[in-house]
C-alpha positions as CSV (number, residue, x, y, z in Angstrom):
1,X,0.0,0.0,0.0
2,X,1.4,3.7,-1.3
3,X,2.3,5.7,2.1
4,X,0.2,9.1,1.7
5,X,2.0,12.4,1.3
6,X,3.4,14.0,4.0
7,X,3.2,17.1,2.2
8,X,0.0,19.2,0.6
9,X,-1.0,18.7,-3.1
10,X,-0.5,22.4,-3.6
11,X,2.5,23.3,-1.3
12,X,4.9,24.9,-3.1
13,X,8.5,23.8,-2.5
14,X,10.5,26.5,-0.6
15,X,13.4,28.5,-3.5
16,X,16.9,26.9,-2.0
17,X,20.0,28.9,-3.0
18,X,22.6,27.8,-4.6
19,X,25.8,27.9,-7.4
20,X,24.2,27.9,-10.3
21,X,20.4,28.3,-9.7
22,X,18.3,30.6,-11.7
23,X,16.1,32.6,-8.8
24,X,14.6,34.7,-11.8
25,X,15.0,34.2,-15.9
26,X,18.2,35.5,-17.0
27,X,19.8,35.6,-12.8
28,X,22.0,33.0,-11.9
29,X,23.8,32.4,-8.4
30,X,27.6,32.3,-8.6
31,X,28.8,32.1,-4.9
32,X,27.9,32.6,-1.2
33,X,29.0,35.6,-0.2
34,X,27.6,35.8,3.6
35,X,25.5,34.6,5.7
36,X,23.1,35.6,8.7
37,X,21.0,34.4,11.3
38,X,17.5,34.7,8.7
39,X,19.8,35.8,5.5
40,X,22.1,34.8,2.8
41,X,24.0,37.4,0.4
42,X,25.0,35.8,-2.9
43,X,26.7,36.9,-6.0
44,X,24.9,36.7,-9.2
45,X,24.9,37.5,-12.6
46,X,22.3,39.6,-14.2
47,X,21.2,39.3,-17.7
48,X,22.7,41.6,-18.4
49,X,26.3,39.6,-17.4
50,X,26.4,42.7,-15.0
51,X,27.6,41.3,-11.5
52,X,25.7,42.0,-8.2
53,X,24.3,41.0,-4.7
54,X,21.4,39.3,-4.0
55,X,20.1,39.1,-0.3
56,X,17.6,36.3,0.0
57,X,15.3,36.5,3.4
58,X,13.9,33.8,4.9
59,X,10.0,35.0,5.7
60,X,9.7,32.3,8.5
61,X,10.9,35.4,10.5
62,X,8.5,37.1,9.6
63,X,8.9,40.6,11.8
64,X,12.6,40.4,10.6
65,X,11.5,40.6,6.9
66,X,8.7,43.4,7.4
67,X,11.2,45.4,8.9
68,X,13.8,44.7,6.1
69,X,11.7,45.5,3.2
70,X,10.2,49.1,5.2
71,X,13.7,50.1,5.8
72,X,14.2,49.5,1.7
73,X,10.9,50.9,0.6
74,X,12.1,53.8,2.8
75,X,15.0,54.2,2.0
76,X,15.0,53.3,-1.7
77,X,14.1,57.2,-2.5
78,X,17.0,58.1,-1.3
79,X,20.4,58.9,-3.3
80,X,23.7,59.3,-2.0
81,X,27.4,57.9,-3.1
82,X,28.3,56.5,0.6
83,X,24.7,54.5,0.6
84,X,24.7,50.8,-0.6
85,X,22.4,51.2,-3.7
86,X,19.3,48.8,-4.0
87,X,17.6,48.1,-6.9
88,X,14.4,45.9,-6.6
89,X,12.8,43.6,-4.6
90,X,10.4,40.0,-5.9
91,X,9.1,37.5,-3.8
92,X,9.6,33.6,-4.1
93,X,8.5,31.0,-2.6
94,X,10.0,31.0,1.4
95,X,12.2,34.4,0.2
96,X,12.4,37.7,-0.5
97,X,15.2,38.5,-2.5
98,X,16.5,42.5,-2.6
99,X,19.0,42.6,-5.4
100,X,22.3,45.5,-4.5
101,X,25.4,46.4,-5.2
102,X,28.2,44.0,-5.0
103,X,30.7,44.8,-2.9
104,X,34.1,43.3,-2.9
105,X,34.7,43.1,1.3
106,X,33.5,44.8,4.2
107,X,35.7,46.4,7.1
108,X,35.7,43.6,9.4
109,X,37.5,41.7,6.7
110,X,40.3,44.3,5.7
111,X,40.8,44.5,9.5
112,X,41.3,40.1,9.6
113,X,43.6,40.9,6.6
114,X,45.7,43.1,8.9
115,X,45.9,41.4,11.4
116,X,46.2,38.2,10.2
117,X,48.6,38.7,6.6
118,X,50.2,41.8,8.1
119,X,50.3,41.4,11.8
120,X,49.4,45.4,12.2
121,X,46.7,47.9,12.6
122,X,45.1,49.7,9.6
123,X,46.8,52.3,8.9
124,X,45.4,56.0,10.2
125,X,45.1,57.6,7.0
126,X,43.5,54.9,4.8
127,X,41.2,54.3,7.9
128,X,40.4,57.9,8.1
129,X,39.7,58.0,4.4
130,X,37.0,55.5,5.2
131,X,35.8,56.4,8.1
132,X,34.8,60.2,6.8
133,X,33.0,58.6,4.1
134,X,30.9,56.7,6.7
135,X,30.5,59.8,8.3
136,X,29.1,62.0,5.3
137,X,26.8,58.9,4.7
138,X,25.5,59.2,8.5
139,X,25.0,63.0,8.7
140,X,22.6,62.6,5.1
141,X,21.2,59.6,6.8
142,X,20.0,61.2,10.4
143,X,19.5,64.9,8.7
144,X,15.6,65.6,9.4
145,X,15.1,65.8,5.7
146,X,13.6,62.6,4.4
147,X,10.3,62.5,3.4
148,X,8.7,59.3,4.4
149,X,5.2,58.1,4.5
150,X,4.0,62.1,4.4
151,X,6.2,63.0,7.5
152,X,10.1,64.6,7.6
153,X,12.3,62.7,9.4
154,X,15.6,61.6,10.1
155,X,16.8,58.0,9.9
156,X,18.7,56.4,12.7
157,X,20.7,53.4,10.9
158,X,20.3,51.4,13.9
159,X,23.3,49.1,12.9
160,X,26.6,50.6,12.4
161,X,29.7,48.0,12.5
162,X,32.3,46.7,10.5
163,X,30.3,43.9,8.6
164,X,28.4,46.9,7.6
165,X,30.1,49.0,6.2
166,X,31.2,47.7,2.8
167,X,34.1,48.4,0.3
168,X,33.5,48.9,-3.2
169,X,36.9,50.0,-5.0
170,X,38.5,52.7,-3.4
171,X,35.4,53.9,-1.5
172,X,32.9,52.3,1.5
173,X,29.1,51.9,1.6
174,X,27.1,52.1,4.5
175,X,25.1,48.9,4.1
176,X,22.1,46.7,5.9
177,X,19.5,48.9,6.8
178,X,16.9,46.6,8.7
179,X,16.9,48.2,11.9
180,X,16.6,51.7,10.6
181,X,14.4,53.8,12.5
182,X,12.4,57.3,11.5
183,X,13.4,60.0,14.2
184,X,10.8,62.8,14.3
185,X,12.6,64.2,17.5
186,X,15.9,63.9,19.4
187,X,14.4,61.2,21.4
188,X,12.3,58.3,20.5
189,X,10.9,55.1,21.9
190,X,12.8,52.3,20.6
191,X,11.7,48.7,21.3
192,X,14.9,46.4,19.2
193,X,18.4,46.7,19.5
194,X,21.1,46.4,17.1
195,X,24.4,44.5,17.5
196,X,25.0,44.7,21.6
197,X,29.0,45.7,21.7
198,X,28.1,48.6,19.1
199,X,24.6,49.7,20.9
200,X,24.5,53.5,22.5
201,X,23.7,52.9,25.8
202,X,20.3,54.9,25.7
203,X,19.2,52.0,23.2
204,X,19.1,49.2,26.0
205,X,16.7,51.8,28.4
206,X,14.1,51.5,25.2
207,X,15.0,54.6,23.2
208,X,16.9,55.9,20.4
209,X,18.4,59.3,19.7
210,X,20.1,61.7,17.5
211,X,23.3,60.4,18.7
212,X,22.5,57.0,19.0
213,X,24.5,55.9,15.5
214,X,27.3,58.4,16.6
215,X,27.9,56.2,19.4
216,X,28.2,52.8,17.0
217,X,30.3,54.9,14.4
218,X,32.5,55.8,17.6
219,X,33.1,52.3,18.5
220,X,33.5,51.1,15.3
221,X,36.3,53.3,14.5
222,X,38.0,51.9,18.2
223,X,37.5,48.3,17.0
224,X,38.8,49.4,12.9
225,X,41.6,51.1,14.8
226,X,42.6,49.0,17.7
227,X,41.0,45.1,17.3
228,X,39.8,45.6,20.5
229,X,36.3,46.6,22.3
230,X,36.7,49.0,24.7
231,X,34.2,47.6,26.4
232,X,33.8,44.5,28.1
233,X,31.0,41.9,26.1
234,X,27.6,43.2,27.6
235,X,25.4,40.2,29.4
236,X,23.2,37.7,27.2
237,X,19.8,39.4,26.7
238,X,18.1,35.8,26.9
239,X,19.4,35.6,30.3
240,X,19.5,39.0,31.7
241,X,16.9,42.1,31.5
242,X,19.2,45.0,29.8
243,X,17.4,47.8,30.8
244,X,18.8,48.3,33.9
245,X,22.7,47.1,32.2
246,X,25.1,50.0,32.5
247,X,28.3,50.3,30.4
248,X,31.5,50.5,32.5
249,X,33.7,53.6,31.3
250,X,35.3,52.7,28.2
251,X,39.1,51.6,28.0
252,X,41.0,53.7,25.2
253,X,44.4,52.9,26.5
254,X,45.1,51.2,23.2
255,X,44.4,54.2,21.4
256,X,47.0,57.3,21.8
257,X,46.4,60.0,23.9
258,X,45.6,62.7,21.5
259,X,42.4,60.1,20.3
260,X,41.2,59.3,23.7
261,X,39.1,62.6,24.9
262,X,37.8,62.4,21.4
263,X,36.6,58.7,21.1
264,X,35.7,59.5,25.3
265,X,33.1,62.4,23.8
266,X,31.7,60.0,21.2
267,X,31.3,57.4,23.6
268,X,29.3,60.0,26.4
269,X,26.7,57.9,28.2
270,X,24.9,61.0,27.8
271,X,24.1,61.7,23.8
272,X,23.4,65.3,24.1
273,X,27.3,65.7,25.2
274,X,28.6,63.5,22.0
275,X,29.8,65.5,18.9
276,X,27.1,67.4,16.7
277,X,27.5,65.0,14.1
278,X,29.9,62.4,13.0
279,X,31.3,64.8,10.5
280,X,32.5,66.6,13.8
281,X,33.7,63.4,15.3
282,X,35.6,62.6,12.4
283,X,37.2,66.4,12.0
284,X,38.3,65.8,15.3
285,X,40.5,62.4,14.6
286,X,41.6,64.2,11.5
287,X,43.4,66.9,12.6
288,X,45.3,64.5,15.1
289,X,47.0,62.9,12.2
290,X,46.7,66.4,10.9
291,X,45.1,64.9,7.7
292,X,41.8,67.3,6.4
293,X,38.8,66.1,4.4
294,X,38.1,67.3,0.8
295,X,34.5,67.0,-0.4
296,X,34.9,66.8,-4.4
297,X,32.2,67.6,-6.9
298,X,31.4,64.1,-7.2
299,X,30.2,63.6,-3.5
300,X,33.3,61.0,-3.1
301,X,35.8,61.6,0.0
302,X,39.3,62.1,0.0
303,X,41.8,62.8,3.3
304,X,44.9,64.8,2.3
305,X,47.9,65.8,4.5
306,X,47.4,69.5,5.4
């Protein structure tokens, strides 16, 4: 006697990545490129035989992919040359699939390089030269400019880190928006975290502020700069209530002493005393290694010895 089917007449099989699949006519998959807890990036080939990025999200979480295609509906609209650029969005069967920009490595991984091929830090000036373009792409981002859903607003990023920030050529992207926020006021209820060793501190009490990504962006540029937290790992969440966790003071000993009060500002527990933007942040750093930005017509970023 035939066994019945375990599975539904009309259940439609689940799309599984992979070298060589076709997601869509004329797209096929040519390697894995990352991977996350509900997401896999792959390169692709469009018909076009132009190269790209396609982020494939799994909708059995499905909070994780409402957020993720908000943040791209939202931010879609907007244009700048230090934003990873998105170009559409189809559904499939268990996915959603956002095709991007490839990029060729993020920040965490020219830091492994370092360390590992080099044995040495990133050097200040090429870090600088990235970090300022992060910084530009930061200011447009939490500007109260952005008209979204009929309202201005700025957008916290909600994310800044190393995996996030992504090199393409001889510049960086700001990348992964699917914990931006819409700020309509220096302080907002906020009810998710990002990454916990890059969170502001206000972000664990249940809001998020203007300064909230300045405070990522600062500790990013310690771990780009240093390979160290300065900050001990915070507890698990799953285990421990955070709203009560406070940080301990940061260590910068690692960095030298001309960096410290600066980083110390950008890492304030209390945002209004951080720098007016990261643009001020980053002017700051500069001028210690007496390097100076130059915006050119293009909107790309260069750092020049003064």
């Amino acid at each position: 006697m035939a066994r019945p089917s375990k599975r539904p007449a009309n259940t439609v099989q689940e799309f599984q990545p992979e070298a060589g699949a076709v997601p869509f006519p004329g797209y096929r998959l040519i390697r894995l490129r990352g991977r996350g807890g509900f997401a896999t990036v792959w390169e692709a080939e469009a018909p076009d035989q132009r190269l790209l990025a396609l982020k494939f999200l799994s909708t059995r979480d499905s909070a994780s992919t409402t957020r993720e295609l908000r943040s791209f509906q939202a931010l879609q609209t907007l244009s700048h040359p230090h934003l990873l650029q998105t170009y559409q969005v189809w559904s499939l069967p268990g996915q959603i699939v956002i095709a991007m920009e490839l990029a060729d490595a993020s920040l965490l991984d020219l830091l492994l390089l370092y360390q590992e091929e080099f044995q040495r830090a990133i050097e200040p000036e090429k870090l600088c030269r990235y970090m300022v373009q992060v910084a530009h792409a930061l200011d447009f981002l939490n500007g109260r400019k952005h008209r979204i859903d009929g309202r201005i607003v700025g957008l916290q990023h909600g994310d800044v880190k190393p995996n996030n920030i992504l090199l393409i050529g001889d510049q960086v992207k700001l990348a992964d928006y699917g914990l931006a926020a819409p700020t309509s006021g220096p302080v907002i209820p906020c009810h998710r975290h990002g990454t916990l060793e890059y969170c502001a501190p206000e972000v664990f009490t249940g809001k998020l502020t203007d300064w909230s990504d300045q405070y990522s962006f600062a500790v990013t540029y310690f771990v780009l700069r240093t390979g160290a937290f300065p900050f001990p790992p915070p507890p698990d969440p799953t285990r421990v209530s955070l709203r009560n966790y406070q940080r301990p003071d940061p260590d910068l000993s690692l960095l030298s002493p001309a960096e410290r009060p600066i980083v110390a500002r950008a890492l304030s527990p209390i945002p209004q005393q951080r720098f007016p933007s990261c643009q001020h942040f980053m002017s700051a750093v500069l001028a210690v290694f007496k390097l100076r930005a130059c915006s050119e017509a293009n909107g790309t970023v260069e750092v020049s010895p003064e």
